[in-house]
VOPAGU-2260 file (C-alpha; in pm, 1 decimal, decimal comma):
REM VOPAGU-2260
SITE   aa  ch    i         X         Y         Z
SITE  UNK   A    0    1503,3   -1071,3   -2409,4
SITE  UNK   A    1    1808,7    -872,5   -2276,9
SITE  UNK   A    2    2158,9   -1023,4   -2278,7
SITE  UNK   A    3    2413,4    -934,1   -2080,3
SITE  UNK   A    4    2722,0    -729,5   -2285,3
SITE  UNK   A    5    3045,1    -783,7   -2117,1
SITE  UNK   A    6    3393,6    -855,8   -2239,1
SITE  UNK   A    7    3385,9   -1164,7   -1956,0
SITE  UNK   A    8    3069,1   -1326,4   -1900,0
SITE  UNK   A    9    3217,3   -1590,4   -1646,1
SITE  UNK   A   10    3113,9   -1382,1   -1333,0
SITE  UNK   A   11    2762,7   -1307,3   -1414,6
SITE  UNK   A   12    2559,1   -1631,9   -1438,7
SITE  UNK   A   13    2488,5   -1819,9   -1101,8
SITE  UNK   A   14    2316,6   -2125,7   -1029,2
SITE  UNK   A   15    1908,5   -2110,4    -870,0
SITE  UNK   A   16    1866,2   -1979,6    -508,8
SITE  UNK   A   17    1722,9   -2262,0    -408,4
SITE  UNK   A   18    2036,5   -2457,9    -429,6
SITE  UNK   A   19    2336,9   -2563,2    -170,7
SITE  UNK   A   20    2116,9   -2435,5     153,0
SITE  UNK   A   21    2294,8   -2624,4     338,1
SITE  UNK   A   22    2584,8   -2544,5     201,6
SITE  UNK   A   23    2654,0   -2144,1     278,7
SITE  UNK   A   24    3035,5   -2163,5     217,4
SITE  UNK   A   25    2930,4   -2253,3    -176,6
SITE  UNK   A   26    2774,0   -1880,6    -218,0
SITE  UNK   A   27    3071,5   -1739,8     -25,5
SITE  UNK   A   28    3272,1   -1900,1    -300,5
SITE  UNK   A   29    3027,4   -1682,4    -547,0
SITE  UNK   A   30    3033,1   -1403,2    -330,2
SITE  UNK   A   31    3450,7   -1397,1    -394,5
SITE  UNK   A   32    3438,3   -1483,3    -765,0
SITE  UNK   A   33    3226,8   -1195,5    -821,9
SITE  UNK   A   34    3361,4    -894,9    -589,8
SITE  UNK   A   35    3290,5    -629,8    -767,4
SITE  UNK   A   36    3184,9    -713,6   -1123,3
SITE  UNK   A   37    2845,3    -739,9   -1270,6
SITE  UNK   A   38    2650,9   -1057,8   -1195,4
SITE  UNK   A   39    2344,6   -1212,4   -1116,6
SITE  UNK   A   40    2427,4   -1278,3    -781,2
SITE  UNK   A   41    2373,8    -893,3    -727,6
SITE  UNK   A   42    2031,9    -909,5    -851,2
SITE  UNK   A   43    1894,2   -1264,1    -649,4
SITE  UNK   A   44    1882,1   -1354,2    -273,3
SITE  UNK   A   45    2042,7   -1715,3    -200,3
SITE  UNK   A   46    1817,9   -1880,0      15,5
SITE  UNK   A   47    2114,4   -2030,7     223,0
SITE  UNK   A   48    2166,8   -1628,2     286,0
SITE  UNK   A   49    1831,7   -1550,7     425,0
SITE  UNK   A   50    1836,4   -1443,9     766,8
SITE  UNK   A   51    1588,3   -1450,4    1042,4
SITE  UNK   A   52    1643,0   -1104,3    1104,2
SITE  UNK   A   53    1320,2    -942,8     840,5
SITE  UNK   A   54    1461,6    -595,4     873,4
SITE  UNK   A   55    1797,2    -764,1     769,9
SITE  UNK   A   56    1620,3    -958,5     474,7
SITE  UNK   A   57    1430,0    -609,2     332,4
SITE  UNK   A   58    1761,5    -393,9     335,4
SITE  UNK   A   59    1892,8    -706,5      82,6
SITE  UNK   A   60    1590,8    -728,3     -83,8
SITE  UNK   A   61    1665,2    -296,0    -141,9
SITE  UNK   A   62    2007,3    -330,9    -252,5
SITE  UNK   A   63    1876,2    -608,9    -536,9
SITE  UNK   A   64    1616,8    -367,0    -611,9
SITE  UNK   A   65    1922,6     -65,1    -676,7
SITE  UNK   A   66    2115,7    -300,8    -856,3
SITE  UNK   A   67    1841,0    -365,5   -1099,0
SITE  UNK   A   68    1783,0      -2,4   -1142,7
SITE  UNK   A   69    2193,9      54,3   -1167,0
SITE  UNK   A   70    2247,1    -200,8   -1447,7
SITE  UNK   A   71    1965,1     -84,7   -1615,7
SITE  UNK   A   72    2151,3     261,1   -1610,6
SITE  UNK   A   73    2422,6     151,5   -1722,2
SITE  UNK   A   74    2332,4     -29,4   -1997,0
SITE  UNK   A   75    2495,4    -315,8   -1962,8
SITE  UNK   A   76    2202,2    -511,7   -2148,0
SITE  UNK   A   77    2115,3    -575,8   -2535,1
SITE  UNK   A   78    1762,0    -568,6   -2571,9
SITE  UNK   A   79    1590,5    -842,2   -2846,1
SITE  UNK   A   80    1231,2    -826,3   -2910,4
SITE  UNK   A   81     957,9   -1025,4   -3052,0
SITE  UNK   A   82    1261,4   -1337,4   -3049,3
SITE  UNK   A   83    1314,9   -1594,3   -2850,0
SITE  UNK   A   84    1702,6   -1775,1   -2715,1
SITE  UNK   A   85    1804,0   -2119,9   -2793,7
SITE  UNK   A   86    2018,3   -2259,9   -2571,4
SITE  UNK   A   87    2253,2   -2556,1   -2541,8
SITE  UNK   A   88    2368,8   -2649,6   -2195,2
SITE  UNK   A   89    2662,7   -2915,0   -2174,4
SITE  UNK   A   90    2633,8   -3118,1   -1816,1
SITE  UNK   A   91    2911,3   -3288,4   -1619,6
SITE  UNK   A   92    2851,4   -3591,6   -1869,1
SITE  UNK   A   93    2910,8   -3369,1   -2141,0
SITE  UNK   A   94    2545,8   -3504,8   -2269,7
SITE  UNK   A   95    2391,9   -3128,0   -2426,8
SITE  UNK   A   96    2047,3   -3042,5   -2283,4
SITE  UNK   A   97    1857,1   -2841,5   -2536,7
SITE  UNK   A   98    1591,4   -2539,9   -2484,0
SITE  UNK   A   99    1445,3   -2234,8   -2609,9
SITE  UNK   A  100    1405,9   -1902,4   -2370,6
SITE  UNK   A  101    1051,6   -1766,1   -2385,9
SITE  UNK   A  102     746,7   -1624,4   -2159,2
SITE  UNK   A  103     401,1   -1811,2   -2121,1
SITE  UNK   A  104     115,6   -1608,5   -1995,6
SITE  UNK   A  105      13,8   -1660,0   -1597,3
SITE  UNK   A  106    -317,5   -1678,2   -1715,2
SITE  UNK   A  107    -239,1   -2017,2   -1847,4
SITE  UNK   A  108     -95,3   -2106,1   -1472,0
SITE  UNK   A  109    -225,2   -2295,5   -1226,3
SITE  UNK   A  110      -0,6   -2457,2    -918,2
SITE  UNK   A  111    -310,8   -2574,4    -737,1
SITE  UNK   A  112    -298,0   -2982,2    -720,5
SITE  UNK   A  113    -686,5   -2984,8    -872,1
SITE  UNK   A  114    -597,2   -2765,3   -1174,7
SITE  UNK   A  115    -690,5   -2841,0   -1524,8
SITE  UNK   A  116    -454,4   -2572,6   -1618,5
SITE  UNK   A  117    -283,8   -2573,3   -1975,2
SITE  UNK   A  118      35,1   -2516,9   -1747,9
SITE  UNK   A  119      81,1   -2708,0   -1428,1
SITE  UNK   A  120     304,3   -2751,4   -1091,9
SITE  UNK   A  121     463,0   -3092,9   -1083,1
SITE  UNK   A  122     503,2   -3096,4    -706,6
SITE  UNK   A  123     316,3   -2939,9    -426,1
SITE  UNK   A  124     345,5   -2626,6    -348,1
SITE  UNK   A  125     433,6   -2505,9     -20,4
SITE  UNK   A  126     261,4   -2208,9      52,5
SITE  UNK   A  127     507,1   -2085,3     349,3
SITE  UNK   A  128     784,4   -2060,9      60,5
SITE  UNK   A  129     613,4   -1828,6    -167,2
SITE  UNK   A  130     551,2   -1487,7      63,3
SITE  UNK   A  131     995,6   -1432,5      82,4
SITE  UNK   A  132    1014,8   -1464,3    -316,0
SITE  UNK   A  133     695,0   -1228,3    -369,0
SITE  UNK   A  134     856,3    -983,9    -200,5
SITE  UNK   A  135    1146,3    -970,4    -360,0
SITE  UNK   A  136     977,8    -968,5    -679,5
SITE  UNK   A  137     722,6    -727,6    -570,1
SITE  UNK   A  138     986,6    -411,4    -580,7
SITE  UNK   A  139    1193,5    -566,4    -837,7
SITE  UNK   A  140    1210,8    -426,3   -1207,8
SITE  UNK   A  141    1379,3    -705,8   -1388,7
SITE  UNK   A  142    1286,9   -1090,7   -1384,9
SITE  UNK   A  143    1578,8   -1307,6   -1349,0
SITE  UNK   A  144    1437,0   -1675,0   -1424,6
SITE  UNK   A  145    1525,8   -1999,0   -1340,8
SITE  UNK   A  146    1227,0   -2204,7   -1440,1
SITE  UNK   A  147    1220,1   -2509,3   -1682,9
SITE  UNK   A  148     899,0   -2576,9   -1826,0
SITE  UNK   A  149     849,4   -2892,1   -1988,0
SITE  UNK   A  150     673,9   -3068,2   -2284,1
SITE  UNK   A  151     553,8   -3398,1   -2345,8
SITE  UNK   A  152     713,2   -3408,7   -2724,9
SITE  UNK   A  153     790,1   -3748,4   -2814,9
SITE  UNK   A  154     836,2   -3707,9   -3150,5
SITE  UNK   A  155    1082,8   -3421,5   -3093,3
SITE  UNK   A  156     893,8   -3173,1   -3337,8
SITE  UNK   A  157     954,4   -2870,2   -3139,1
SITE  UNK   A  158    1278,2   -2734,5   -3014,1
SITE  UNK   A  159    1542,3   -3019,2   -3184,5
SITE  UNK   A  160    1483,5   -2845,6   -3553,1
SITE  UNK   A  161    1659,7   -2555,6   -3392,0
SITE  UNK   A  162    1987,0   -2777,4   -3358,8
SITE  UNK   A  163    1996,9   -2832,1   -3739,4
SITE  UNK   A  164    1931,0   -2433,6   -3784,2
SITE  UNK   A  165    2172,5   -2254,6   -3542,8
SITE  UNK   A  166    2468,4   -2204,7   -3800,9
SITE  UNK   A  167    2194,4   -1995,7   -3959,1
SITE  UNK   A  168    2120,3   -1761,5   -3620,1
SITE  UNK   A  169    2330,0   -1526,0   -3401,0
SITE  UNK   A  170    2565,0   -1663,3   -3175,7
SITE  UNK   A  171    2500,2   -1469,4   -2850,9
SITE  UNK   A  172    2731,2   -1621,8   -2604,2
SITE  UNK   A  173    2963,1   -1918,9   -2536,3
SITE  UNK   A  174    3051,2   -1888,5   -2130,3
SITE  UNK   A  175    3214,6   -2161,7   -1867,7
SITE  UNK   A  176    2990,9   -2160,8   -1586,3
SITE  UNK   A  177    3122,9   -2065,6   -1250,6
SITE  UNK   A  178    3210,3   -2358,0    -970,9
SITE  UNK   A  179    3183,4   -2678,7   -1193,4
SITE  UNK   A  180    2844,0   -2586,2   -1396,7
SITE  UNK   A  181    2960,5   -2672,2   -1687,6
SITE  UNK   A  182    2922,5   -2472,0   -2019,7
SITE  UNK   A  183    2645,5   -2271,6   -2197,8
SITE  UNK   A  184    2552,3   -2158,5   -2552,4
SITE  UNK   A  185    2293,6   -1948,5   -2709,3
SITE  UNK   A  186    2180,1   -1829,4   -3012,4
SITE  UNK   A  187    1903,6   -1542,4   -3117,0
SITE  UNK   A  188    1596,8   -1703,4   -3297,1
SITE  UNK   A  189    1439,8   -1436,9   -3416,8
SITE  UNK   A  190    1224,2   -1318,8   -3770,6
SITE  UNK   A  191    1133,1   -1633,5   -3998,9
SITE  UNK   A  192    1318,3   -1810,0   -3749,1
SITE  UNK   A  193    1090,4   -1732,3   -3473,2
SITE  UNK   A  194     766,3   -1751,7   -3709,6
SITE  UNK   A  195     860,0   -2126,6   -3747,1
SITE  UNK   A  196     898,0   -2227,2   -3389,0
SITE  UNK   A  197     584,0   -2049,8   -3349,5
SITE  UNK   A  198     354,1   -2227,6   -3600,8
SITE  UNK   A  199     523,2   -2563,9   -3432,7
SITE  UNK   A  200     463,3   -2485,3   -3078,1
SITE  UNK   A  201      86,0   -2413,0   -3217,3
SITE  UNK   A  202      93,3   -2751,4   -3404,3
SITE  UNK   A  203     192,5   -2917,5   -3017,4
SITE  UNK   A  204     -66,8   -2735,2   -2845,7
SITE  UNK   A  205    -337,8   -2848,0   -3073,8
SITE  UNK   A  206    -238,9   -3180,9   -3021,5
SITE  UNK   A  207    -246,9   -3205,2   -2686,4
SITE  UNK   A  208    -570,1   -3017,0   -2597,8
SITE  UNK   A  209    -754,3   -3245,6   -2889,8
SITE  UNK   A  210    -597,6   -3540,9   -2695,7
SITE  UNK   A  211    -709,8   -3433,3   -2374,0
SITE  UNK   A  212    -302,4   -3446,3   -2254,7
SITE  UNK   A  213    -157,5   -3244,4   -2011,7
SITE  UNK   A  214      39,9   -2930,9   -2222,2
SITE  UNK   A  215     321,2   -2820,7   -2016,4
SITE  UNK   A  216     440,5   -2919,6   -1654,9
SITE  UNK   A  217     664,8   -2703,2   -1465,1
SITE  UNK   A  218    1009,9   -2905,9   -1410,4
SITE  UNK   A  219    1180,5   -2695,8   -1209,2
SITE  UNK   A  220    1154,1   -2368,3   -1022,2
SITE  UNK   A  221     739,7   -2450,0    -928,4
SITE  UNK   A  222     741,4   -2165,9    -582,8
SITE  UNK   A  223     914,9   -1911,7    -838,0
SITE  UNK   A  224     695,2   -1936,8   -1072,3
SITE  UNK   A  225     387,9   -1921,2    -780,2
SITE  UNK   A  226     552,9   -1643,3    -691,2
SITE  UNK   A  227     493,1   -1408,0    -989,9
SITE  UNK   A  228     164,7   -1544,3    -996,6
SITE  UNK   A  229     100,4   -1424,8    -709,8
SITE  UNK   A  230     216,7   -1064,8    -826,2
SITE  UNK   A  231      24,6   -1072,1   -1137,4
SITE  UNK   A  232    -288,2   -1150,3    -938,6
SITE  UNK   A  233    -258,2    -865,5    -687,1
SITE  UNK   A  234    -160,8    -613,1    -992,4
SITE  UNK   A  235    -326,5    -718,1   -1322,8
SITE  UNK   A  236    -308,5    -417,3   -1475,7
SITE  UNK   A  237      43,2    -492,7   -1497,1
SITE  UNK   A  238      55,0    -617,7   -1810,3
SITE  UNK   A  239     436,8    -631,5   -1816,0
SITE  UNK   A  240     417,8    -894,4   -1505,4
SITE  UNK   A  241     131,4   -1136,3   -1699,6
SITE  UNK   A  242     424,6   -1335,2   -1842,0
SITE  UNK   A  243     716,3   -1497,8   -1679,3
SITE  UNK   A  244    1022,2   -1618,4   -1836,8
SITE  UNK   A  245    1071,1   -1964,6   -1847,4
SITE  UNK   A  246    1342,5   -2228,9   -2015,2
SITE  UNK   A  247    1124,7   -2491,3   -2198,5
SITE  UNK   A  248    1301,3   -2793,3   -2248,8
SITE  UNK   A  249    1190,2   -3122,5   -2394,4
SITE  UNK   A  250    1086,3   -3436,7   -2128,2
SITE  UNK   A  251    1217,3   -3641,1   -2385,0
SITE  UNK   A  252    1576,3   -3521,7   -2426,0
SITE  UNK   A  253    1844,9   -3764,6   -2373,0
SITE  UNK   A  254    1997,2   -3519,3   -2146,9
SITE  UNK   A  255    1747,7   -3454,0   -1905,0
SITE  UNK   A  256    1765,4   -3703,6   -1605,6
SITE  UNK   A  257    1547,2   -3708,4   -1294,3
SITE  UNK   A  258    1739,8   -3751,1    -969,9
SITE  UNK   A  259    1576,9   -3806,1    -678,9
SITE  UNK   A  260    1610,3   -3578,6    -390,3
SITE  UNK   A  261    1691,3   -3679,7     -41,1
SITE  UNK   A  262    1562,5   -3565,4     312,3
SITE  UNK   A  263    1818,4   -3427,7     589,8
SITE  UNK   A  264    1630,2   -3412,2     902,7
SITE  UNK   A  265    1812,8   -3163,7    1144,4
SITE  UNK   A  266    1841,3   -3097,8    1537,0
SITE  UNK   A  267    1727,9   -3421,4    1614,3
SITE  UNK   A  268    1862,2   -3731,1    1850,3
SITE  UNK   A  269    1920,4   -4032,0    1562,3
SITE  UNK   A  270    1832,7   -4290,3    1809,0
SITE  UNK   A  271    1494,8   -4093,1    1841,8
SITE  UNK   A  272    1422,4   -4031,7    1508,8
SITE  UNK   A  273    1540,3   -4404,7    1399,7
SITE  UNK   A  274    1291,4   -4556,8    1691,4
SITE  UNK   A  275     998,3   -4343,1    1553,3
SITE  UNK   A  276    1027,0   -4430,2    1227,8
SITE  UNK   A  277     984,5   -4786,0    1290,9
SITE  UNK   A  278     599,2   -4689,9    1302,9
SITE  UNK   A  279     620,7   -4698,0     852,5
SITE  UNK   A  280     878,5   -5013,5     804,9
SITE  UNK   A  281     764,2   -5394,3     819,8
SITE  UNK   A  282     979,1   -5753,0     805,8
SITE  UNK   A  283     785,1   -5820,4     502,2
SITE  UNK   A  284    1046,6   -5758,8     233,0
SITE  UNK   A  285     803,1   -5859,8     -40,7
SITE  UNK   A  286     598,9   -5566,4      33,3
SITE  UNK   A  287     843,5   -5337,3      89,1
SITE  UNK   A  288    1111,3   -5042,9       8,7
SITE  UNK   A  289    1431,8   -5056,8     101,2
SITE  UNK   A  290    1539,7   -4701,9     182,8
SITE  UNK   A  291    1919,7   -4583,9     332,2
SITE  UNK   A  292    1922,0   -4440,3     650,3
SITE  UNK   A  293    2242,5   -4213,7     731,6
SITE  UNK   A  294    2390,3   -4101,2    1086,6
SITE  UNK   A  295    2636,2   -4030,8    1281,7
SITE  UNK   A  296    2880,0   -4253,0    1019,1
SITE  UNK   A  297    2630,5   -4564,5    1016,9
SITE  UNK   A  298    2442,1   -4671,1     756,1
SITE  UNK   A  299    2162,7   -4904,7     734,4
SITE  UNK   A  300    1867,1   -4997,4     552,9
SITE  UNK   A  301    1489,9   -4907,6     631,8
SITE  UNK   A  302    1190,0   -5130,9     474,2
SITE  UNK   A  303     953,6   -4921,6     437,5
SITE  UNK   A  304     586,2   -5055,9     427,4
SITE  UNK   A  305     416,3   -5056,1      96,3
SITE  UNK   A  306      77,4   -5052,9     196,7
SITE  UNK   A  307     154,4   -4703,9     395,6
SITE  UNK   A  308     133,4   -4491,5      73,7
SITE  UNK   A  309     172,0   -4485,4    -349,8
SITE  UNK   A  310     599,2   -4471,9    -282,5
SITE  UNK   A  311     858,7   -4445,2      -7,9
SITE  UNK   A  312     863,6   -4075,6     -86,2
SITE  UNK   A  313     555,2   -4034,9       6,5
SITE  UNK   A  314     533,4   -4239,5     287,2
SITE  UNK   A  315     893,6   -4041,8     443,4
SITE  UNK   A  316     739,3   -3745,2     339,8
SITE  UNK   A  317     422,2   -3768,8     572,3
SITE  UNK   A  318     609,5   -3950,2     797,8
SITE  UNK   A  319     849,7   -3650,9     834,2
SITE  UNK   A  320     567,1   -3386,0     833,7
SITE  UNK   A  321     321,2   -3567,1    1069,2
SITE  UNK   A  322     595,6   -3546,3    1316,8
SITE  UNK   A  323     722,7   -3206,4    1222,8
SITE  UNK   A  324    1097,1   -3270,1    1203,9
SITE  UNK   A  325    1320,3   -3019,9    1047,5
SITE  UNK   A  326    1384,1   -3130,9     683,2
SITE  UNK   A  327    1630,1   -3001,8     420,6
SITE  UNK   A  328    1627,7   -3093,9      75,0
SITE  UNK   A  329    1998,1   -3245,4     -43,5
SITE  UNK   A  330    2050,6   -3315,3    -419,4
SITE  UNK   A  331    2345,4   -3552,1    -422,7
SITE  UNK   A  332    2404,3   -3878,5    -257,1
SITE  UNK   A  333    2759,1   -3756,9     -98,9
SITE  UNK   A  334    2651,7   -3402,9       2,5
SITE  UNK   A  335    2404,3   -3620,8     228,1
SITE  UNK   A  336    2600,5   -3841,3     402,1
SITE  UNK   A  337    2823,9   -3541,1     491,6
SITE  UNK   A  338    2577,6   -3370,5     626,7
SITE  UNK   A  339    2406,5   -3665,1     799,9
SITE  UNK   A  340    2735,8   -3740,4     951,5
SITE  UNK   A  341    2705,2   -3447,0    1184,2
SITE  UNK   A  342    2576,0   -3399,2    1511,8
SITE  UNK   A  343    2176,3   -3413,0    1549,5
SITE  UNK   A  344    2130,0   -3487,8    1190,7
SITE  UNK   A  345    2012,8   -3793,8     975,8
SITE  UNK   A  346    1955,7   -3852,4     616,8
SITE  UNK   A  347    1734,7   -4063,9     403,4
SITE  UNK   A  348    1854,6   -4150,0      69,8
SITE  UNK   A  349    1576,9   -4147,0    -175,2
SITE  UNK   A  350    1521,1   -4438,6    -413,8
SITE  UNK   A  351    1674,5   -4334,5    -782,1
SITE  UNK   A  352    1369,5   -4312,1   -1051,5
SITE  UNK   A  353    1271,9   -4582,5   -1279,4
SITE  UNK   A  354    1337,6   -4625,9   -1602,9
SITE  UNK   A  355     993,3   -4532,0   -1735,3
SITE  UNK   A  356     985,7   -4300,6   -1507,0
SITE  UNK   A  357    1012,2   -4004,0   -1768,6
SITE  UNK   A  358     734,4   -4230,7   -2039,4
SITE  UNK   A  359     453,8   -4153,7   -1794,4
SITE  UNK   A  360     532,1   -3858,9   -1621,3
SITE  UNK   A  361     317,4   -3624,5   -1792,4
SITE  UNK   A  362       4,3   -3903,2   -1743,2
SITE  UNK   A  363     114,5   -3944,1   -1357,5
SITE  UNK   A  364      31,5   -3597,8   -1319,8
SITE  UNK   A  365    -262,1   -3573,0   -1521,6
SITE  UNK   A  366    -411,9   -3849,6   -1340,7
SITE  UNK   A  367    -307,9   -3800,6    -973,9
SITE  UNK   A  368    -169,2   -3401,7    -934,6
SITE  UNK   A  369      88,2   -3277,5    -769,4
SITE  UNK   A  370     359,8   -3481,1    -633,4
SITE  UNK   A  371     488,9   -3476,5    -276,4
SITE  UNK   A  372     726,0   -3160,0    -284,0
SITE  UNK   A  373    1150,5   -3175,9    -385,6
SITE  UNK   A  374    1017,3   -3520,6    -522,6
SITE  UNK   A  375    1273,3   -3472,8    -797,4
SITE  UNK   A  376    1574,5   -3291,8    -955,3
SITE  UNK   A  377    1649,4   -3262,0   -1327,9
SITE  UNK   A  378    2009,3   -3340,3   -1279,0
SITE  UNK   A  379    2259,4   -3301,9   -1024,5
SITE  UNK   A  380    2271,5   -2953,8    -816,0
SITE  UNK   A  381    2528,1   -2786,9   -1077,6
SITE  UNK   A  382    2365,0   -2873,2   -1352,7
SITE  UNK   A  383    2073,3   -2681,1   -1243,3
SITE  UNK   A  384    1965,7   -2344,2   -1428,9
SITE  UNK   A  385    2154,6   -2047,0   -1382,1
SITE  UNK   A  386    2036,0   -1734,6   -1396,2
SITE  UNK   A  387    2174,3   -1583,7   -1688,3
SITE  UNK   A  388    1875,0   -1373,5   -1876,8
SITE  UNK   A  389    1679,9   -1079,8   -1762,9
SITE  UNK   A  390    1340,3    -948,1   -1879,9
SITE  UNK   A  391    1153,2    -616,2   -1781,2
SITE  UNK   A  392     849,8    -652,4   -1543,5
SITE  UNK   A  393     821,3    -283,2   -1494,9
């Protein structure tokens, strides 16, 4: 795994592309921090920059594709192989959220909702969103990752030894991250190291396959990760692209929370849009959800109609698509009453998750597939992963 070697790290880790779309000013705050040093905001493409221009889109995707080439040039990487990266991310809570950089083999992927997969999508998949992120992987020579895999390890058998043995490994960096993500740390786990995390993630896969359990479920970054699937199937005598990088991270960790995430429907009349969606509320509050409805600086209170679907999500959710609205997907509470504030927008403010919500996940999606898509976020839009890593696919 290459690490970046810089006297100041602070400019070269940013947060996934798929966050603050609605929000362009936020990467325009990147886009200054950085100027002209190295970062990983050379080597990505923001979604809340794409344009609808395509010849405008492939002359970014080119200069990502240079950059890769230039940095590689210039050697601005260290190179570690056959060794994986603990990592210790402190939130806004100051709560640390443990992991371990690695690769798992694509082979072992499947984002279909019927898979039996060893690894498996949590959410649907839309397939619109995975042809712009194939194609900038397609010409790219470096994978920079922001997928979090998770496992189902209750007992905490598998990453948490780490903790007690990182005095004993190489401190690779200790870096503030950029516009209020909080701070990250990583260490090299490497030689015996590296054999013992091995012979424990062996011991967790046993288990689960002779208990019939799901293995691993993808957490966060699901259309990336389709994405180099993708890839790998069109070119699998690549054997460079078979693997993708991924964080894995524990379900059970105290630090990881599920947030729900909320629905902005744009360039629509509220009055409209709050008339339609009578068609999924009822008077019945027994046998409903209540559900807040922002626009236009009201807010009010939809029941929606349990016997319409399994949850509210996926009632809005069908709701939403059935009548083909323009949706955005806003991770915090405040970001979506701002935005639901303005002209020809609303907003509908998820439910938050229960508290056993995290106890059956890895059964709920075992037994029923993929959830409705954005169902969740594992924290609040900063404390998603930033790309930080890099890893050859060419």
């Amino acid at each position: 795994m290459p690490v970046l070697n810089l006297n100041e790290l602070d400019r070269w880790p940013v947060i996934a592309c798929d966050q603050f779309t609605s929000e362009p000013q936020y990467w325009q705050y990147v886009k200054n921090l950085v100027q002209n040093s190295p970062s990983a905001y050379n080597l990505i493409f923001p979604e809340a920059e794409l344009n609808n221009d395509p010849d405008l889109n492939q002359k970014r995707i080119s200069q990502i594709n240079e950059c890769m080439k230039m940095y590689l040039e210039q050697k601005i990487f260290h190179e570690f192989k056959n060794s994986y990266i603990y990592i210790e991310r402190e939130l806004l809570n100051h709560k640390i959220r443990r992991g371990i950089l690695g690769t798992i083999d694509l082979e072992e992927y499947d984002y279909r909702p019927a898979s039996k997969s060893q690894i498996r999508s949590t959410e649907l998949t839309v397939q619109e969103r995975i042809p712009p992120r194939k194609k900038i992987r397609e010409g790219a020579v470096l994978e920079l990752s922001h997928v979090i895999l998770l496992c189902d390890d209750v007992e905490k058998n598998l990453i948490e030894p780490l903790t007690l043995e990182k005095n004993q490994l190489k401190k690779l960096y200790d870096v503030n991250l950029m516009l209020g993500g909080g701070n990250i740390k990583a260490w090299l786990v490497d030689g015996e190291h590296a054999e013992k995390f091995n012979q424990r993630m062996q011991n967790y896969i046993d288990a689960k396959k002779s208990s019939g359990g799901l293995v691993f479920a993808v957490g966060d970054g699901n259309h990336s990760l389709a994405a180099a699937k993708s890839c790998y199937d069109d070119d699998k005598n690549n054997l460079l692209a078979r693997y993708a990088s991924v964080e894995l991270e524990n379900l059970h960790d105290d630090a990881i929370l599920f947030e729900p995430i909320h629905r902005l429907v744009k360039n629509i009349e509220p009055e409209n849009l709050l008339n339609a969606v009578k068609e999924i509320c009822t008077d019945d509050l027994n046998n409903s959800w209540p559900v807040k409805f922002y626009s236009q600086g009201n807010a009010l209170t939809l029941n929606i109609n349990k016997n319409s679907g399994a949850s509210a999500l996926h009632v809005i959710q069908k709701f939403l698509d059935d009548k083909k609205y323009e949706i955005d997907y806003i991770h915090d509470e405040d970001t979506l009453k701002n935005l639901a504030n303005k002209n020809n927008c609303a907003g509908f403010e998820m439910p938050p998750f229960d508290e056993n919500a995290k106890r059956g996940f890895f059964d709920l999606i075992a037994k029923s597939g993929n959830l409705p898509r954005k169902t969740f976020s594992m924290g609040h839009a900063q404390e998603k992963r930033y790309y930080f890593e890099a890893r050859r696919i060419k």
